[in-house]
Rosetta silent file (secondary structure, phi, psi, omega in degrees, C-alpha in Angstrom):
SEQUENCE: XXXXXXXXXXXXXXXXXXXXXXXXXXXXXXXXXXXXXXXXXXXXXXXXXXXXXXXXXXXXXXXXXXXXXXXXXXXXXXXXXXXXXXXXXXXXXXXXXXXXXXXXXXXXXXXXXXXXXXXXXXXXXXXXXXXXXXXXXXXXXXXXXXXXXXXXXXXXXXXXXXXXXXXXXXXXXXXXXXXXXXXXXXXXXXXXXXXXXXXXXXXXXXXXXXXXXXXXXXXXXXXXXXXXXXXXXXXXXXXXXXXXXXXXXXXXXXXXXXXXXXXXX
SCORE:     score description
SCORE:     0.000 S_00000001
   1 L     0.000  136.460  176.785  205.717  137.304  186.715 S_00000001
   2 L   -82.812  161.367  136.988  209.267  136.409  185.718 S_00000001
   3 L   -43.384  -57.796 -170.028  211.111  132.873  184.695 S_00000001
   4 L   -96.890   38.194  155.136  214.131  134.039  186.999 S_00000001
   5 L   -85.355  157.978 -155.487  211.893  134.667  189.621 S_00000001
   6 L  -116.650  145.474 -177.730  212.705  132.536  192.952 S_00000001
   7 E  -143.935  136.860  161.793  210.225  130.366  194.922 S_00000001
   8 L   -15.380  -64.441 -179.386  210.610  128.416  198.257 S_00000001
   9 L  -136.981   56.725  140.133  209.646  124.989  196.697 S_00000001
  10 E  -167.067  157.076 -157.477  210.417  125.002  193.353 S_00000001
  11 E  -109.623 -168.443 -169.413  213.471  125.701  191.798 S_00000001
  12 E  -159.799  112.873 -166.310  213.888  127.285  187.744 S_00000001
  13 E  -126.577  128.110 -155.349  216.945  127.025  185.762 S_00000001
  14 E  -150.135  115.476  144.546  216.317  128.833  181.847 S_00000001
  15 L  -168.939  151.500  175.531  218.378  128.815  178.914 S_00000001
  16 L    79.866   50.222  177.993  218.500  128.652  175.724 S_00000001
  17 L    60.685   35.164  168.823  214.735  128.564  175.466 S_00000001
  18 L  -138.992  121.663  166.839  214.387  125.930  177.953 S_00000001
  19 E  -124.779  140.784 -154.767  213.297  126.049  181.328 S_00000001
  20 E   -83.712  148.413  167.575  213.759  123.228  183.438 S_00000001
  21 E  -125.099  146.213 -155.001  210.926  123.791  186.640 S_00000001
  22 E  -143.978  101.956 -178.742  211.891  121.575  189.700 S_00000001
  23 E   -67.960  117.583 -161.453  209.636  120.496  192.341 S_00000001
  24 L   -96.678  -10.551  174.365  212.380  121.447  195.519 S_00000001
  25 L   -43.320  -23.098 -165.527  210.723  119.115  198.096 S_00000001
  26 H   -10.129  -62.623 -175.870  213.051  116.135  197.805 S_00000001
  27 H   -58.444  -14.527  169.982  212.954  114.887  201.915 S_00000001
  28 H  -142.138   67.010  156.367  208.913  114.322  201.503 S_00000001
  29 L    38.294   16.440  162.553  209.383  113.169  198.108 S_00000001
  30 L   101.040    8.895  167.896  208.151  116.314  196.200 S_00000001
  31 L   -47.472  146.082  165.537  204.036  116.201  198.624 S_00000001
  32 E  -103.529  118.301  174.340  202.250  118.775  197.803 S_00000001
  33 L  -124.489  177.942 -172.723  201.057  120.928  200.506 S_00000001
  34 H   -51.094  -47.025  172.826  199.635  124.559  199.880 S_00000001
  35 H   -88.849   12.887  139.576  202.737  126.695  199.223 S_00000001
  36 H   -85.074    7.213  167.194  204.442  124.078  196.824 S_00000001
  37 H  -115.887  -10.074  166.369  201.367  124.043  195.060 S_00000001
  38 L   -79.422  -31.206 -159.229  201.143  128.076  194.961 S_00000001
  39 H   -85.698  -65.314 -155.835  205.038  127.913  193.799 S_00000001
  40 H   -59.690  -32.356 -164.179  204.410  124.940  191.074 S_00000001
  41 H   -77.047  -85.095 -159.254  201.302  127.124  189.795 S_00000001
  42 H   -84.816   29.257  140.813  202.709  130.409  189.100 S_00000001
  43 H   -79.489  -36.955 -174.510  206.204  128.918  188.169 S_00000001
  44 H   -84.967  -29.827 -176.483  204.647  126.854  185.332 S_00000001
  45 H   -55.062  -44.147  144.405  202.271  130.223  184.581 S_00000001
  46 H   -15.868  -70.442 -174.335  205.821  132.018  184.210 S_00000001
  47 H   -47.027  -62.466 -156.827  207.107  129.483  182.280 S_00000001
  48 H   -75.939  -15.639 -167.694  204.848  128.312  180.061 S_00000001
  49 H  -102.806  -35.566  165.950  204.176  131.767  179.001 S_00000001
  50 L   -36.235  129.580  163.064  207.659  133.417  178.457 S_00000001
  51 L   -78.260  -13.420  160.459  208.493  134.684  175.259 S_00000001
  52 L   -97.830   16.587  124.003  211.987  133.244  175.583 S_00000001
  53 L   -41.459   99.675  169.189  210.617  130.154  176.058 S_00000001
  54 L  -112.281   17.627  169.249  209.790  127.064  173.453 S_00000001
  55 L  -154.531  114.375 -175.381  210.281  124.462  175.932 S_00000001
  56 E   -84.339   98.644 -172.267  209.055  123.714  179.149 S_00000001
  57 E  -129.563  129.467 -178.990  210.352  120.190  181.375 S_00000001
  58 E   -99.855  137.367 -149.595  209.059  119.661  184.606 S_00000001
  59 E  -139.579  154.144  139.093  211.092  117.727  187.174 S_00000001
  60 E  -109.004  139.597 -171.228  211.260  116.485  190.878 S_00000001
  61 L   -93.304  146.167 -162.993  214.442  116.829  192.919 S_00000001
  62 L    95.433 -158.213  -98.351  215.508  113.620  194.662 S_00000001
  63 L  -148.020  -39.224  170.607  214.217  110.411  194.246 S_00000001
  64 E  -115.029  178.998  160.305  210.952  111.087  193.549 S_00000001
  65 E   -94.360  -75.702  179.095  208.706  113.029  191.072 S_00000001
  66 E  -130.007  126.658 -168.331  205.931  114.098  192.830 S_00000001
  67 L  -122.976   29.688  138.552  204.493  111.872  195.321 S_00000001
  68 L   100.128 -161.479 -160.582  201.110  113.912  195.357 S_00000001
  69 E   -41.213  154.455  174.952  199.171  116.045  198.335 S_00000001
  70 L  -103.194  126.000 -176.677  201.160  115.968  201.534 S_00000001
  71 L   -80.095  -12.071  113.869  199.118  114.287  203.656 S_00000001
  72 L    10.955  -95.478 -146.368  201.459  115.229  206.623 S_00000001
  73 L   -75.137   22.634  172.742  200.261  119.073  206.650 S_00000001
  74 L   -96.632 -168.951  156.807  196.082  117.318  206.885 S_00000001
  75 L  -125.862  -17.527 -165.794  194.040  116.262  209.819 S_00000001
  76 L    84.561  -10.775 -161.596  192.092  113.099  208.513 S_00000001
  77 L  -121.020  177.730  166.956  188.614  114.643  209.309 S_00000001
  78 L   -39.499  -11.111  158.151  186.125  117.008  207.939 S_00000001
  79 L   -72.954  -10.984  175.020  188.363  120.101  207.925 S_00000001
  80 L   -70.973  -19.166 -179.174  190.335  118.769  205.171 S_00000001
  81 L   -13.971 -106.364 -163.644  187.558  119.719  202.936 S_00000001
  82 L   -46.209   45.283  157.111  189.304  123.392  202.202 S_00000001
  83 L  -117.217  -69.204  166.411  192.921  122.233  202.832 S_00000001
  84 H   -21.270  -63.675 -178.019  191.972  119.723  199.860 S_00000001
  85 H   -56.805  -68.069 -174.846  190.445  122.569  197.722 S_00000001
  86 H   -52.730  -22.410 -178.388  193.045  124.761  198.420 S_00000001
  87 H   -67.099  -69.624  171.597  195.725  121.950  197.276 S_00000001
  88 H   -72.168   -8.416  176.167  193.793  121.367  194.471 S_00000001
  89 H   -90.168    0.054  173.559  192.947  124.476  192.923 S_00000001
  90 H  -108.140  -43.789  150.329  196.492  125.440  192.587 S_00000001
  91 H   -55.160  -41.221  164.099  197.306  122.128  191.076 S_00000001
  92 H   -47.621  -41.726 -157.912  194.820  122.323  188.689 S_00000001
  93 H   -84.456   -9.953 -175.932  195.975  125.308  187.482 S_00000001
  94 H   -85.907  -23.858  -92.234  199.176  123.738  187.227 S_00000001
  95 H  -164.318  -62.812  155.539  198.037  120.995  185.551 S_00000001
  96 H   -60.811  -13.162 -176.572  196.240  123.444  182.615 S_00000001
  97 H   -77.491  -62.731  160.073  199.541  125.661  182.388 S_00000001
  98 H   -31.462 -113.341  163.613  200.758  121.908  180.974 S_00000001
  99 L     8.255 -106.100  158.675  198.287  120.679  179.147 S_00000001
 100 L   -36.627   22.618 -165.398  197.685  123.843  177.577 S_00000001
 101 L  -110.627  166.020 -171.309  200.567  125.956  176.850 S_00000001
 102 L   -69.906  -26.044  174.983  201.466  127.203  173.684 S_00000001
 103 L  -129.948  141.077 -153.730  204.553  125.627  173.709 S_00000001
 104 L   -25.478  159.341  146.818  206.143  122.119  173.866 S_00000001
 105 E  -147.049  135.817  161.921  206.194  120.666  178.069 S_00000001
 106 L   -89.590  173.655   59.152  207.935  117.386  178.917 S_00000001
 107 L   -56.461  133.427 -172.261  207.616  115.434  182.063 S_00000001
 108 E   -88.463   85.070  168.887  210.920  113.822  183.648 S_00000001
 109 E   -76.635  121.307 -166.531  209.182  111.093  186.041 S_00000001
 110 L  -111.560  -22.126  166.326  212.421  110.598  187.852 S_00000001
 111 L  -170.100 -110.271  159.402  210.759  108.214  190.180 S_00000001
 112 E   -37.129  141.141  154.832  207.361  107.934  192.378 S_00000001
 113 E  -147.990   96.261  155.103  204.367  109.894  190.544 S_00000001
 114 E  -105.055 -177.511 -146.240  201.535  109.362  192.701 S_00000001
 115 L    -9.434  -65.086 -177.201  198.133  110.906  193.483 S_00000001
 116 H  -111.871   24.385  143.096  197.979  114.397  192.300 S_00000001
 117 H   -74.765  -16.616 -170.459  201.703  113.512  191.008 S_00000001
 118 H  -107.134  -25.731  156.035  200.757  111.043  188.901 S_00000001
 119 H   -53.025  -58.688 -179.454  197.868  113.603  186.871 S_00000001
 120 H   -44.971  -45.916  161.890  200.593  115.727  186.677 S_00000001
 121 H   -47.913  -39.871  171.629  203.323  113.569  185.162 S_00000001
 122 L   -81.956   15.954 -175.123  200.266  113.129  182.375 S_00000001
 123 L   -78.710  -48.938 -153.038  200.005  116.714  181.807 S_00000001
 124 L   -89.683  148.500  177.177  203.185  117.064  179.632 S_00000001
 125 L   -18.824  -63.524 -179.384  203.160  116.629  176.176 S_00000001
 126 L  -124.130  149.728  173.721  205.933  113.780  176.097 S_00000001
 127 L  -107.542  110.028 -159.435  206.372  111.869  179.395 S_00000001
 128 E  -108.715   96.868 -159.674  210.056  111.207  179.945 S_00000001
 129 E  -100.768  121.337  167.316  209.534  107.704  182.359 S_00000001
 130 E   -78.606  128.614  -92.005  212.811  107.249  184.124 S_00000001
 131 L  -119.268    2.219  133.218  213.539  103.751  184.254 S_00000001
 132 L  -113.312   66.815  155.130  212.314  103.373  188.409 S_00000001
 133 L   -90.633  160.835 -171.503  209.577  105.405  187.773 S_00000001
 134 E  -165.117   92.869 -163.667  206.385  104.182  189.156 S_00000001
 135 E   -85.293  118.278  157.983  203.059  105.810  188.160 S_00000001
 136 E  -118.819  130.286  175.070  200.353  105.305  191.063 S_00000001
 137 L   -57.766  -41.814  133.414  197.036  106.225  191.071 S_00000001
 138 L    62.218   15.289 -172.214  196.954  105.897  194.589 S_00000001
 139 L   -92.936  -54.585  175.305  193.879  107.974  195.887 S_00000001
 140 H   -29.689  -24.562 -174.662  191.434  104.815  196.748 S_00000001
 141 H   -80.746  -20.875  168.635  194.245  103.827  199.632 S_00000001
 142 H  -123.874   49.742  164.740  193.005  107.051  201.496 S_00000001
 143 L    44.118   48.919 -178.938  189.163  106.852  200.288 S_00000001
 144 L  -122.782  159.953  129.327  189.659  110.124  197.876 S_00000001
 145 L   -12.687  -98.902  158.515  189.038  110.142  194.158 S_00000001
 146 L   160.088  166.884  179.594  191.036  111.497  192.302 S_00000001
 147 L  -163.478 -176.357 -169.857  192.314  115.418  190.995 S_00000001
 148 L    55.422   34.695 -174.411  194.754  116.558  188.586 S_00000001
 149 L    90.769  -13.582 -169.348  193.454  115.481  185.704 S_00000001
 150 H   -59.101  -44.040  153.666  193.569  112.043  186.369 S_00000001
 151 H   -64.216  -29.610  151.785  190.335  110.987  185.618 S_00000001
 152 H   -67.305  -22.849  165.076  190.552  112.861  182.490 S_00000001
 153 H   -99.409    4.730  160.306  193.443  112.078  180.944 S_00000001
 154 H    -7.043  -84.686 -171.484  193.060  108.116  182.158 S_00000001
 155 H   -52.968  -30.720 -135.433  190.299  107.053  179.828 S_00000001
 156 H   -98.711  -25.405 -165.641  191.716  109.487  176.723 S_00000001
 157 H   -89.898  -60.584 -172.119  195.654  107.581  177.378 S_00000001
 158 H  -123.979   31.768  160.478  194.503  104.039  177.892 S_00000001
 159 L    83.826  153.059 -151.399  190.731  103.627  177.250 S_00000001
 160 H   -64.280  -36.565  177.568  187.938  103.733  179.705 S_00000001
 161 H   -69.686  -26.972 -170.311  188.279  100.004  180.654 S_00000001
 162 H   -95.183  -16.129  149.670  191.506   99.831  181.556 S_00000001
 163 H   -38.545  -62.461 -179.212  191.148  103.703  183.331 S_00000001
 164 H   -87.486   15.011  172.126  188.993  101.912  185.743 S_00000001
 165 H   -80.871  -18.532  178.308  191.204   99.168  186.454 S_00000001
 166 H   -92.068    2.798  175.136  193.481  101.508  187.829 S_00000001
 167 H   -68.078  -75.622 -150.868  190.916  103.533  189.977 S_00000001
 168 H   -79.473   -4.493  167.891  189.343  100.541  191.542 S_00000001
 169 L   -97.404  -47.632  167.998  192.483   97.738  191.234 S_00000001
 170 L   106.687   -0.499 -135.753  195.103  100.366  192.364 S_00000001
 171 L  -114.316  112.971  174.748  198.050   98.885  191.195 S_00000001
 172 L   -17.537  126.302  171.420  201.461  100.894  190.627 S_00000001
 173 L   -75.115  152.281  153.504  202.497  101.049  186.843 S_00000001
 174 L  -123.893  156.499 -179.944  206.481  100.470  186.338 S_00000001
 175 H   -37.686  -42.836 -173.789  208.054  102.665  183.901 S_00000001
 176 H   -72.850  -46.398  172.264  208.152   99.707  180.551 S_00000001
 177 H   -49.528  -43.471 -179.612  204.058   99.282  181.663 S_00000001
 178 H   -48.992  -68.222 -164.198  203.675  103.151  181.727 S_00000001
 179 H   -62.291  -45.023 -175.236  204.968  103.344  177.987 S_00000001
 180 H   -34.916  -68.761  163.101  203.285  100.240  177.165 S_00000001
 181 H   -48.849  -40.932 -169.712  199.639  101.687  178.041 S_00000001
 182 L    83.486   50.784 -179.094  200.729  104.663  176.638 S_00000001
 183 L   -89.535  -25.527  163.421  200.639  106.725  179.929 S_00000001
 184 L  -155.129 -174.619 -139.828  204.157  107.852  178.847 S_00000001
 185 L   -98.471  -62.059 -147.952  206.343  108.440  175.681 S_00000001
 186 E  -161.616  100.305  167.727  209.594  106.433  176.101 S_00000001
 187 E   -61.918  139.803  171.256  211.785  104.680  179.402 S_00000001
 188 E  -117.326  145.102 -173.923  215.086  105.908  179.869 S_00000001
 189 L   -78.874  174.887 -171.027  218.008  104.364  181.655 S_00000001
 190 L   -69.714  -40.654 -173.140  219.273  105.545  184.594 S_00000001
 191 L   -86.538   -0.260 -153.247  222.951  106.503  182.905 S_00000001
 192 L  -114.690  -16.905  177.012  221.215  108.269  180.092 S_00000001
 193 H   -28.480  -58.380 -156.072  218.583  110.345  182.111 S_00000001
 194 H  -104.709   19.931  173.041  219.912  113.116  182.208 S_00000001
 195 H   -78.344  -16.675 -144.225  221.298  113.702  178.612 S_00000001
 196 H   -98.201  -40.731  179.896  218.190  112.192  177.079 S_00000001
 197 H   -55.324  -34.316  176.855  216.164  115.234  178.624 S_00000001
 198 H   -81.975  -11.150  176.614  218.038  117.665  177.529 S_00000001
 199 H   -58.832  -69.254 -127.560  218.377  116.269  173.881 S_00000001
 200 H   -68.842  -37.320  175.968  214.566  115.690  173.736 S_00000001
 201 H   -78.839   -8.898 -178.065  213.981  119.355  175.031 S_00000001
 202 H   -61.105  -50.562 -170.772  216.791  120.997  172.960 S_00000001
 203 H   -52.421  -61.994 -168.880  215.013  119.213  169.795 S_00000001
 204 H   -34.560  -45.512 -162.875  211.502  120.914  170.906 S_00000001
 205 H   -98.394   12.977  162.257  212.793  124.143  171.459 S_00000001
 206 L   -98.665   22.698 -169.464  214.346  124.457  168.357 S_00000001
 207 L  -116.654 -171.334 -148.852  211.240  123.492  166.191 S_00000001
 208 L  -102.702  104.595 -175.162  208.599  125.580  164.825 S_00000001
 209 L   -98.348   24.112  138.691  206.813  126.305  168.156 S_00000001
 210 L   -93.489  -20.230  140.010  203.865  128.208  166.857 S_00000001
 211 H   -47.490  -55.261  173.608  203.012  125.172  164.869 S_00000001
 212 H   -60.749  -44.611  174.445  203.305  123.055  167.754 S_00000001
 213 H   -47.374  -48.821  155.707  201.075  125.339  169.722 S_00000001
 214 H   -27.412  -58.702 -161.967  198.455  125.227  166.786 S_00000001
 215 H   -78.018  -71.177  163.079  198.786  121.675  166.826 S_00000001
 216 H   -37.159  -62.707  127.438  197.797  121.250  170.467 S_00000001
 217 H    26.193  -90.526  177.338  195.373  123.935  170.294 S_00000001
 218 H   -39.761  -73.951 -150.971  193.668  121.647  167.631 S_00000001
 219 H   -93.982   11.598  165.828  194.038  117.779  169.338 S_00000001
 220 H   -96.522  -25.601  162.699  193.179  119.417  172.749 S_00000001
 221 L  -108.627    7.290 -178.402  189.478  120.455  171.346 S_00000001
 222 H   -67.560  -57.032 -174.209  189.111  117.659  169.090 S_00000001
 223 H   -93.507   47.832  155.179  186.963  115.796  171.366 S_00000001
 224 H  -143.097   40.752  174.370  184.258  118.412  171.748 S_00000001
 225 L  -129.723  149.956  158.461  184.157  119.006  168.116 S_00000001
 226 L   -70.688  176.659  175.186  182.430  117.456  165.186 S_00000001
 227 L   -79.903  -33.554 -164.447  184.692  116.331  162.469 S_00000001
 228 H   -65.461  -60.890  179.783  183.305  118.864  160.209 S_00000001
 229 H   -79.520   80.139   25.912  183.997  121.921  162.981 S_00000001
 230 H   -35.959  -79.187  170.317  187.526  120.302  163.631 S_00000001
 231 H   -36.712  -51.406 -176.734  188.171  120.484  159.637 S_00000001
 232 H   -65.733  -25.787  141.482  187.225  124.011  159.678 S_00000001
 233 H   -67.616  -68.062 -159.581  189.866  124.863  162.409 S_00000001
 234 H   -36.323  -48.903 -159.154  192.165  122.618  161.110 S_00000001
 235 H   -63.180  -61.489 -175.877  191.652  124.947  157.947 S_00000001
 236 H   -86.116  -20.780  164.517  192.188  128.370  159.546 S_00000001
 237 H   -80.008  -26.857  151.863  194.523  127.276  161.499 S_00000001
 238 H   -53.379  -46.488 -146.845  197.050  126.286  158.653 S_00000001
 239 H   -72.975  -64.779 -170.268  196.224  129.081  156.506 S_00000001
 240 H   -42.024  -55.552  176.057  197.212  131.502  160.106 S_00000001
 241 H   -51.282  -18.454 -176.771  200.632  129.806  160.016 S_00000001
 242 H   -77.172  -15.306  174.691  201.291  130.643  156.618 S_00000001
 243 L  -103.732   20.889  178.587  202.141  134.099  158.015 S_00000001
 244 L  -129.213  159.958 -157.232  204.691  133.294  160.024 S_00000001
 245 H   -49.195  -26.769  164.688  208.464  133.538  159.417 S_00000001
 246 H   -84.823    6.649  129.456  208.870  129.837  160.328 S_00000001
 247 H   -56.467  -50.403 -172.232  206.739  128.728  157.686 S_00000001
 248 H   -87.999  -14.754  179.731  208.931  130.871  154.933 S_00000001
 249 H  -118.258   17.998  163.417  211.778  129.321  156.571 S_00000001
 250 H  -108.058  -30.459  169.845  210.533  125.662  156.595 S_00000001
 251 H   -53.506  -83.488 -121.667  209.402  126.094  152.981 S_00000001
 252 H   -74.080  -49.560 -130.401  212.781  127.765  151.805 S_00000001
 253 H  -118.387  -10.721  169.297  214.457  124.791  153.430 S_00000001
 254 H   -80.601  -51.178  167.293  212.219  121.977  151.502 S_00000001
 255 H   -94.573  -14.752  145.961  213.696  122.890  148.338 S_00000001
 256 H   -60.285  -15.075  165.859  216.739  123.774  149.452 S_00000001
 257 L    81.968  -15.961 -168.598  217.556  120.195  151.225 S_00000001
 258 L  -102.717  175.331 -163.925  218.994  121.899  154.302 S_00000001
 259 L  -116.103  126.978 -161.429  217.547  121.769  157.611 S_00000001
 260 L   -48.556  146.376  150.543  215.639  124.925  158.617 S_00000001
 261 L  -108.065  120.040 -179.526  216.281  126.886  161.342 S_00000001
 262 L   -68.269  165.710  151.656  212.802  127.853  163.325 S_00000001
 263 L  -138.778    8.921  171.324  212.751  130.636  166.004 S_00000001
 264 L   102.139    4.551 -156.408  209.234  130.638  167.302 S_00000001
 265 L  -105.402    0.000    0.000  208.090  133.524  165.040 S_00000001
């Protein structure tokens, strides 16, 4: 699978070791139905995965970010089962291509991030909350659950009690609350949107991005490790870094006072 390959509902714009991925849905606010959730899947697998890639930022076009399954393309009754499944297993996967990639991913919450939009917005590394963004949890209004991660990263962002105030109270985050809780990194105004993404991804992908991968690697198992078996990665995982050219050329650049340049190597 390619970067510049083209998909239906999402679009992919890549340079300079950044590729922007763009949920193309804009008239029903970036819903997920099955083939925008086939497209968002192997577009982030693409992505996240490139070797000219160090930076990943995931976006919705229009108004919203994501405003989660489209409920639209459902029936209300027991056949949604699989149309559910099918939604979600292609989000998930979308959802681990984040979470997990080897290299840096933002989310741009540009506005709405609700149901399996608003796990997703908590997927990226740094959460870029645009300044009418509005994270909702939002499954309890049609007697679902939750998917995309939500219950997992919930508890781990703002602690278990206040995780279940938003299952069972329900109530819509604003962007300064988002950051507050720590559900996302930093609100941005409205005039500054769309420079501030492209600094904050410029910075990423010019930084030593097999360190950052290490480093995620590492706080993404931490909590199914002892401290002892966390030290002992931690350990091999330094020492593995020590072989790579952006290590000799973050050293070289310590005693030299100038400011290195990484390539990912």
């Amino acid at each position: 699978m390619q970067v510049d390959e083209e998909f239906d509902h999402v679009n992919i714009d890549h340079a300079d070791g950044v590729a922007h991925v763009r949920l193309a849905r804009p008239d029903a606010h970036n819903a997920l139905d099955v083939d925008t959730a086939i497209d968002l899947k192997d577009a982030l697998a693409a992505t996240t995965t490139a070797s000219d890639v160090r930076c990943v930022v995931l976006e919705g076009e229009g108004s919203a970010f994501c405003s989660g399954a489209d409920l639209a393309a459902f029936e209300g009754d027991e056949t949604d089962q699989r149309r559910l499944d099918a939604v979600a297993t292609r989000l998930h996967a979308a959802v681990r291509a984040l979470a997990t990639s080897a290299v840096p991913t933002v989310t741009a919450v540009n506005g709405v991030a609700a149901g399996g939009g608003f796990g997703l917005a908590l997927a990226g590394d740094l959460v870029l909350a645009h300044e009418s963004a509005r994270f909702e949890y939002s499954y309890p209004r049609v007697g679902l659950s939750g998917d995309a991660g939500a219950t997992w990263f919930l508890p781990r962002l703002v602690g278990m009690r206040r995780a279940r105030e938003f299952l069972l109270l329900d109530e819509p985050a604003s962007a300064t609350d988002a950051v507050d809780m720590g559900l996302a990194t930093e609100v941005v105004d409205a005039d500054d949107w769309t420079g501030r993404i492209d600094a904050v991804a410029t910075d990423l992908a010019a930084g030593p991005t097999k360190a950052y991968g290490a480093a995620k690697k590492l706080m993404n198992r931490s909590y199914e490790r002892t401290l002892n078996t966390q030290l002992t990665a931690e350990k091999d995982a330094i020492g593995a870094l020590a072989r790579t050219d952006d290590y000799a050329a973050g050293y070289e650049a310590f005693f030299t006072k100038e400011q290195p340049t990484f390539r990912g190597e």
